[in-house]
N, C-alpha and C positions, 0 to 999 in steps of 0.2 A: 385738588382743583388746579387746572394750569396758571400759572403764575405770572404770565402776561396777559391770558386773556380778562378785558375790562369784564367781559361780562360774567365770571367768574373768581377775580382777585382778588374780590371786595368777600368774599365766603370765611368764616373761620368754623362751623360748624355747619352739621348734619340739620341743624334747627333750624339753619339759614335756606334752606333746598327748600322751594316751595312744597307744599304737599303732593299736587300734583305732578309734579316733577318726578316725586318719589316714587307715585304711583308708576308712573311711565315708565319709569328703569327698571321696578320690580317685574311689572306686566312683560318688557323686554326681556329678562333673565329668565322670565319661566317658558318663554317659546321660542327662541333663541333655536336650542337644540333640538327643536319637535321635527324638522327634515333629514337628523341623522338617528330619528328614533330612539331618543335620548328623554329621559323626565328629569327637570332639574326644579327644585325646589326652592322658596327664598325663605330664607330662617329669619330675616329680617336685617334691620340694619345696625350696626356696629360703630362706636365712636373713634373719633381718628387714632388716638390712641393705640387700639386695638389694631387698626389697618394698618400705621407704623410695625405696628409688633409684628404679624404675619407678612407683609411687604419684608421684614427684616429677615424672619424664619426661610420662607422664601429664596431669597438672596443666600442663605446658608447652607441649603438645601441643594443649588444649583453648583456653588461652589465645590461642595463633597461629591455631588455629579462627576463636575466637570474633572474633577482631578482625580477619580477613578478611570474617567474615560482618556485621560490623557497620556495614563502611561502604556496605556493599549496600542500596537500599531492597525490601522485599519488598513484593506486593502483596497487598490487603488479603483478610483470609480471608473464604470466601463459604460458610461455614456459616449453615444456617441452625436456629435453635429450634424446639424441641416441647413 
């Protein structure tokens, strides 16, 4: 939850999301992707715990990325201006 906004600082858990709420973000998640022809699924929701951990995996995931791709040279981009 953002950490200045009043109207969410006051949140410590998943328990705290009204229901409705819940519902709205899952309903968002499954049609989200329905204009690139995509089916996405909601397996439900997960305790912060658990989204620390994968926000973590994540981040580690991005790094071993990033540093495969770094020792690569790429070549130069052939955009041009207008």
């Amino acid at each position: 939850m953002p950490l200045t906004d009043p109207g969410w600082n006051t949140l410590e858990s998943l328990d705290e999301v009204p229901h409705q709420l819940q519902s709205e973000i899952a309903h968002f998640c499954t049609v989200y992707k329905q204009l690139e022809n995509k089916h996405v699924e909601v397996a439900g929701w997960y305790s912060r715990e658990d989204a620390v951990k994968e926000i973590e995996a994540s981040r580690r995931r991005f790094r071993e990325d990033a540093s495969r791709w770094s020792s690569r040279v790429l070549p130069p981009c052939r955009c041009s201006r207008q």
